[in-house]
C-alpha positions in Angstrom: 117.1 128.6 177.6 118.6 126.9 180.6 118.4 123.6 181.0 118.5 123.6 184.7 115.5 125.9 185.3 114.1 123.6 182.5 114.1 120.6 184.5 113.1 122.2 188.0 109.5 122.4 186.5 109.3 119.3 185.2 107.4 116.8 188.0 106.4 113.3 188.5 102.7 113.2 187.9 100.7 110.0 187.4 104.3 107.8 186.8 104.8 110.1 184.4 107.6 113.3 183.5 105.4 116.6 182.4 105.4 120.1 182.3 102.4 122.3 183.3 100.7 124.5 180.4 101.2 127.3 182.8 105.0 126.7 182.7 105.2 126.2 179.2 103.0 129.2 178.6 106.3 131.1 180.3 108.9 130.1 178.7 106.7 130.4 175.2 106.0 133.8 176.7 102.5 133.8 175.3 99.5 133.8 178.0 98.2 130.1 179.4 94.9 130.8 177.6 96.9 130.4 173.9 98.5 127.3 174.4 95.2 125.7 175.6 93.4 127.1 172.8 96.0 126.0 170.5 95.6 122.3 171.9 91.6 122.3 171.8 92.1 123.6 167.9 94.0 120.4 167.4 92.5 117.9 170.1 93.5 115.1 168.0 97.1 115.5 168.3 97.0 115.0 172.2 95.7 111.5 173.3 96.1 110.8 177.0 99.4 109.7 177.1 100.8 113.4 175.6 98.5 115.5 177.5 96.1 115.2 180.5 93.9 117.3 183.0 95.3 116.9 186.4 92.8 116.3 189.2 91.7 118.6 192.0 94.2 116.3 194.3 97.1 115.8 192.2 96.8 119.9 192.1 96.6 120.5 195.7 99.6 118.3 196.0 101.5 120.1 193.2 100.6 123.4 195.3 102.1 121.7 198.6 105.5 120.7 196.6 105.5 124.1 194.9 105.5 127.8 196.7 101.9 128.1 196.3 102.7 132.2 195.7 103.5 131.3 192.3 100.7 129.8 191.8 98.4 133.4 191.2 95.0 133.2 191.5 94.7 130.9 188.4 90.8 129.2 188.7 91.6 126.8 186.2 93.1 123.3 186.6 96.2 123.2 184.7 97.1 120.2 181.3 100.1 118.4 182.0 101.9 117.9 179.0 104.4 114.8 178.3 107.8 115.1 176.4 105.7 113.3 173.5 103.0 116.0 174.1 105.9 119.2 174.3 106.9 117.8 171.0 103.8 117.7 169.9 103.4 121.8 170.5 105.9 122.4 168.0 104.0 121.1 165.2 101.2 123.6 166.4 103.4 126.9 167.5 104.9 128.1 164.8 107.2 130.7 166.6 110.9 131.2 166.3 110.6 131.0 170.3 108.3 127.7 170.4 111.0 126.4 168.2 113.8 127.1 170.8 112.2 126.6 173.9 111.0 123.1 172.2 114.5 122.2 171.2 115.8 123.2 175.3 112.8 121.3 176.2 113.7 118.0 174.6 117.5 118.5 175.5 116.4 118.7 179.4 114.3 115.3 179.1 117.0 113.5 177.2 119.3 114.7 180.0 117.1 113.1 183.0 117.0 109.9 180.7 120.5 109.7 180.3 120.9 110.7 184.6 118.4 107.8 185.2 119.9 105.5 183.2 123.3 106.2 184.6 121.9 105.6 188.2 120.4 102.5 187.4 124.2 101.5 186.0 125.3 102.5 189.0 122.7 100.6 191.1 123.8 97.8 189.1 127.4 97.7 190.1 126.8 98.5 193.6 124.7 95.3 193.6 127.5 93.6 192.2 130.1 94.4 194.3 127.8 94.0 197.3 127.2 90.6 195.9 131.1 90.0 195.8 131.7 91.6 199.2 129.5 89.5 200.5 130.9 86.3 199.9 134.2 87.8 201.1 132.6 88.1 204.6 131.5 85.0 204.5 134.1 83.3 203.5 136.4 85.2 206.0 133.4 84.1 208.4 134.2 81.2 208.0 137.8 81.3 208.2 137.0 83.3 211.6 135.0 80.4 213.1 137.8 77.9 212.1 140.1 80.0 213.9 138.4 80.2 217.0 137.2 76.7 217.8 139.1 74.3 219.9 141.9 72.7 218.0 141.3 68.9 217.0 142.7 66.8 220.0 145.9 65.0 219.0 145.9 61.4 219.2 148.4 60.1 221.9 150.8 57.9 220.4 152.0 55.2 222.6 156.0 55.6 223.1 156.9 52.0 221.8 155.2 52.2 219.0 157.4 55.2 217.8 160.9 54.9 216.1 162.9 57.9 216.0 164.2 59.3 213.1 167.5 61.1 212.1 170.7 60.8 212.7 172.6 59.1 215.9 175.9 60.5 217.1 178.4 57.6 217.8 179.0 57.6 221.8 182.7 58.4 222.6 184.0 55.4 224.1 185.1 55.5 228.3 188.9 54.5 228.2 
């Protein structure tokens, strides 16, 4: 099973990654009707946070993110099912297929974890080095500013006051 056409039907619903039954009933390749039936037989493994109903709005806006031809003329509004609630179907679909498309499943939501987690590294260092840049510009700001403002006036020395320093040539004698 591919991975990649795994995780293209996988959406954000409700804060949360799922997978419709209608999608899952594909890959299974058993008809929609079985896995829901399956899942009423044994209720009690699906609480809320592995399975729910979505609303007649969270559907219509599925349909607007999705070609709405692939949709069908389904009447029905679909389960969502979590990665806790795809696991889940494996304890009740017994099939060498469930198996497998369970075991790709898992592998494609361990992958977007491990995506996520590497973006937020990478958010992480950006900030950092943002950070750091930062107080580079500043502080060539500030060398900037120095640069460009009027030199401090030097303080006229009066002429007797001063004594010169260094060596003085003897004067060549007039014969």
């Amino acid at each position: 099973m591919d991975i990649q056409l795994i995780q293209k039907k996988i959406f954000i619903i409700r804060g949360q990654r799922v997978m419709l039954d209608k999608h899952l009933a594909e890959m299974y390749g058993v008809p929609t009707k079985s896995i829901n039936l399956a899942v009423k037989r044994n209720i009690k493994r699906f609480p809320s946070d592995f399975m729910f109903q979505l609303s007649k709005e969270e559907l219509q806006d599925l349909r607007l993110q999705i070609e709405t031809s692939s949709w069908g003329g389904s009447r029905y509004i679909p389960n969502a099912f979590t990665e806790h609630g795809i696991t889940m179907l494996s304890s009740i679909l017994k099939s060498e297929t469930a198996i497998n498309v369970n075991i790709a499943v898992v592998r494609a939501f361990i992958f977007l974890k491990q995506y996520n987690s590497d973006i937020k590294i990478l958010q992480h260092r950006i900030q950092e080095l943002e950070s750091k840049f930062n107080k580079k510009i500043d502080n060539i700001n500030e060398v900037i500013e120095f640069l460009l403002t009027d030199p401090p006036q030097k303080q006229k020395v009066k002429k007797e006051t001063r004594t010169k320093i260094g060596y003085k040539l003897p004067s060549k004698s007039k014969k």
